[in-house]
Structure formats: structure tokens, C-alpha cells
ZATINU-113283 format. One line per 3 residues: number of its first residue (from 1); their letters; for each residue y, z, x of C-alpha. Coordinates in nm, 3 decimals. Each point is the difference from the previous one (the first is absolute). Example, Ala and Ser with C-alpha at 12.3 -4.5 7.8 and 13.67 -1.06 7.14 Angstrom:
1	AS	-0.450/0.780/1.230; 0.344/-0.066/0.137
***
This chain:
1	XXX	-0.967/-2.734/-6.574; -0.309/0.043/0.177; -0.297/0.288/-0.126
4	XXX	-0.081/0.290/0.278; -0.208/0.309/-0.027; 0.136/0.366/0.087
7	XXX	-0.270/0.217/0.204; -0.093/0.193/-0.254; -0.162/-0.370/-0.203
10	XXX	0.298/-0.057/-0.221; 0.107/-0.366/-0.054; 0.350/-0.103/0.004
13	XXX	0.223/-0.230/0.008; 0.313/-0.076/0.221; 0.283/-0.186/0.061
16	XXX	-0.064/-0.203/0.324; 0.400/-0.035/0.054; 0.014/0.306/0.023
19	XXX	-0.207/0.111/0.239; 0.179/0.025/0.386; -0.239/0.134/0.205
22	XXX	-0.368/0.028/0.020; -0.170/0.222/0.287; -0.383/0.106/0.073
25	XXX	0.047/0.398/0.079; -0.345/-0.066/-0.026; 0.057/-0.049/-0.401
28	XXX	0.212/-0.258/-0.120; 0.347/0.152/-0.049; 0.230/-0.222/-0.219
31	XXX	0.371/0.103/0.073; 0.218/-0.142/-0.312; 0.411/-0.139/0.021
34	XXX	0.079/0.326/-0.198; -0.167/0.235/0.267; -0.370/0.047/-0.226
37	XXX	-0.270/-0.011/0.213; -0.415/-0.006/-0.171; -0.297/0.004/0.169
40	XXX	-0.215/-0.292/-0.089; -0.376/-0.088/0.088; 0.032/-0.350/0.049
43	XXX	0.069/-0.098/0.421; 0.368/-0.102/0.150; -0.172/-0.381/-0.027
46	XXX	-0.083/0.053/-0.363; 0.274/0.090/-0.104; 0.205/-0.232/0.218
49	XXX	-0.222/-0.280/-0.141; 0.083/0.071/-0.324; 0.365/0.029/0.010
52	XXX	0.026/-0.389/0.183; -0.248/-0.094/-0.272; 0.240/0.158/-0.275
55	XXX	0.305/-0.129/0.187; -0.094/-0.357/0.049; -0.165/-0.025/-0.411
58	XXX	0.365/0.145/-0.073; 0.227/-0.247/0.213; -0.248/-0.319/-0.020
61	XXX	-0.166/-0.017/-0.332; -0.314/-0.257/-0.075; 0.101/-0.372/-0.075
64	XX	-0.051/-0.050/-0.362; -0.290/-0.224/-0.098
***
């Protein structure tokens, strides 16, 4: 899940699997697997970043201590 923020200031968060496209129309437009798309704030990087951040704390967890 990663936290993004609608135009209008609203936080939110979403599921990073689900997201299948991201374009810069020049806003971020997130285009969802069920056909929802949302207008977010944050850049195509950002939000790029953060899904391979989620997806790689998902799939390769920390080493215990």
C-alpha cells in the first residue's frame, strides 16, 4: 500500500498492485486493473518510487536481528 494525495489535498491510500498505468497529462493520472483512474499530486517518479519501494518491502522483508 503506498499513501498519495488527490488534487484537491486529500490523503489516501492505495493498493500498489493494483495500479497498471501511471501517465503525466500534465497531472499524474493513475489508471487502476479495474478501469479507475484518480488524479494524484505526487510525479510519475513518485509514485513509481513508491510502488518498487512497497513491492520490494513486500517480496524481500528485513533479516531478523
Amino acid at each position: 500500500m503506498i499513501r498519495l494525495t488527490r488534487l484537491n489535498g486529500a490523503r489516501f491510500i492505495v493498493n500498489a498492485e493494483l495500479i497498471k498505468f501511471v501517465e503525466e497529462v500534465p497531472d499524474t493520472l493513475l489508471t487502476l486493473r479495474d478501469g479507475e483512474r484518480i488524479m494524484v499530486r505526487e510525479s510519475g517518479d513518485e509514485v513509481a518510487a513508491a510502488a518498487l519501494g512497497y513491492a520490494r518491502a513486500a517480496r524481500f522483508p528485513p533479516e531478523p536481528a
